[in-house]
C-alpha positions, 0 to 999 in steps of 0.5 A: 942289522946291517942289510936292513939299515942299507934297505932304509937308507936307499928308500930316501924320502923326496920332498914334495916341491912346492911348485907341485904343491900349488899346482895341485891345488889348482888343479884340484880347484879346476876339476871341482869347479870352483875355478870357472872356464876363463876365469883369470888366475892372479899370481900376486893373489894365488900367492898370497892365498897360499902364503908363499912367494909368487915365483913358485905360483909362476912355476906352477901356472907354466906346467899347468899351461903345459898340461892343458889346465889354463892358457897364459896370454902374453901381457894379458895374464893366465885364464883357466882353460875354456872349452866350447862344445865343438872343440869339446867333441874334437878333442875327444876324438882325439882322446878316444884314439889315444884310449884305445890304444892304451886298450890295445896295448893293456890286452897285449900286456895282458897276455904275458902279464898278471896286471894289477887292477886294484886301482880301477877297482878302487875307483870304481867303487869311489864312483858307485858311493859318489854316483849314489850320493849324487854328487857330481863333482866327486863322480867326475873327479873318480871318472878322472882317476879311472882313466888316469889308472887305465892310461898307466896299465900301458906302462907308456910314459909318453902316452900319458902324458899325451892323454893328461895334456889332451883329456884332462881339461874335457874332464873339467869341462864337464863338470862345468857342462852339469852345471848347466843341467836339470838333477834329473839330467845330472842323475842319468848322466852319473848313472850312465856314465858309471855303467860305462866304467863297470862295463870297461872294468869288466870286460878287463877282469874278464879279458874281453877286448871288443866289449872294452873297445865298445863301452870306450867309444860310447864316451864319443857318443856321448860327447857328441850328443852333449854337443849337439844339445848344446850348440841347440840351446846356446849356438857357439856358447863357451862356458864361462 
C-alpha cells in the first residue's frame, strides 16, 4: 500500500488559475468570432460577465496582448487584435519559416524517436466531421489544434511560443475573412484546407519530408492569393 499512496500524493492536483480561466474564454470568444477584429474589450463589463473582480480580467487581458490576441492602447483601452490583408500575408511568412523548421526538427526527431501523432490524427478527424457539417468555424478552430500539435512534436518551448505569439491571431482573422465569402467560397476554402492537413499528416505517417514541406508552403500561397483578391475588393480594408 505504501508505494501506492507515495505515487498519489506526488501526482498533486494544480488548480486552474482564474486568470487562464477568463483568458480561455477570451480566446475561445476570438477564434470563433464572436469578438470582432478591434472590437473594444471593457474589463469592468468582462468582469462582471464573468462574475468575478476585474484584477484577474486585467491579468488576463495583459497575456492576451502577449500572445498577439488583442492590443492594450495606453489611456485608451484594450481592442481585440485587428489584421489588414497585407499584414496578414507578412506575418504568414513569418509563420511559415518558423513551421518548417518545427518540420525540420520533428524529421530529425523522427529518426532516433517513435513520435506519438495520436493528436494530429485526432484533430484531423475533427477537421473532416466539421469540414463535412460545413461548419467553418469549428474547421478553423481543428486547423488551430493541428498546428498547436505539430509545433509541440518539436519538443521547443521557445518556438512555441514564437509561433502561438506570431500565428494565432492569422487563425482568427481567418475566420473573420470567411465571413465576408460566398458558401461556395467557404466550402472550397474547408475542403482545400483539409486536404492540406491530411496531405502533412501523411507525409508524417509516411516519413516524407519534402511532401510535408510542399503542402506547408501552399498555406502562403494561400494567403497570398487571399490578399490579392481582398486588396481587389476592398483596397487597404481591415476587418472590423
Amino acid at each position: 500500500m505504501e508505494p501506492t499512496e507515495r505515487r498519489f500524493e506526488s501526482s498533486a492536483i494544480t488548480p486552474i488559475r482564474l486568470t487562464d480561466q477568463i483568458s480561455k474564454k477570451i480566446k475561445e470568444r476570438v477564434l470563433r468570432g464572436m469578438l470582432r477584429p478591434g472590437q473594444r474589450l471593457v474589463e469592468k463589463d468582462l468582469a462582471r460577465e464573468f462574475g468575478v473582480a476585474q484584477n484577474p480580467v486585467r491579468e488576463a487581458l495583459i497575456e492576451l496582448a502577449q500572445l498577439g490576441y488583442v492590443r492594450r492602447v495606453p489611456n485608451k483601452g484594450t481592442y481585440v487584435l485587428e489584421l489588414n490583408p497585407h499584414d496578414a500575408a507578412r506575418i504568414t511568412r513569418v509563420r511559415i519559416t518558423l513551421e518548417l523548421l518545427v518540420l525540420d526538427i520533428i524529421f530529425e526527431r523522427m529518426e532516433t524517436e517513435e513520435l506519438d501523432l495520436t493528436l494530429l490524427h485526432g484533430t484531423t478527424r475533427a477537421m473532416e466531421t466539421a469540414t463535412a457539417a460545413g461548419d467553418s468555424v469549428e474547421a478553423a478552430h481543428q486547423d488551430l489544434l493541428f498546428h498547436r500539435c505539430l509545433w509541440r512534436l518539436a519538443s521547443n518551448d521557445f518556438l512555441f511560443e514564437a509561433l502561438e505569439r506570431v500565428a494565432v491571431p492569422l487563425f482568427a482573422y481567418a475566420i473573420v475573412v470567411q465571413h465576408d465569402m460566398t458558401e461556395l467560397e467557404r466550402e472550397t476554402r474547408r475542403r482545400e484546407s483539409l486536404q492540406r492537413h491530411q496531405d502533412i499528416l501523411g507525409a508524417l505517417v509516411n516519413r516524407d519530408p519534402e511532401t510535408a514541406r510542399a503542402r506547408l508552403l501552399e498555406h502562403r500561397a494561400v494567403w497570398f492569393k487571399l490578399e490579392q483578391t481582398l486588396h481587389a475588393t476592398t483596397p487597404g480594408s481591415t476587418f472590423s
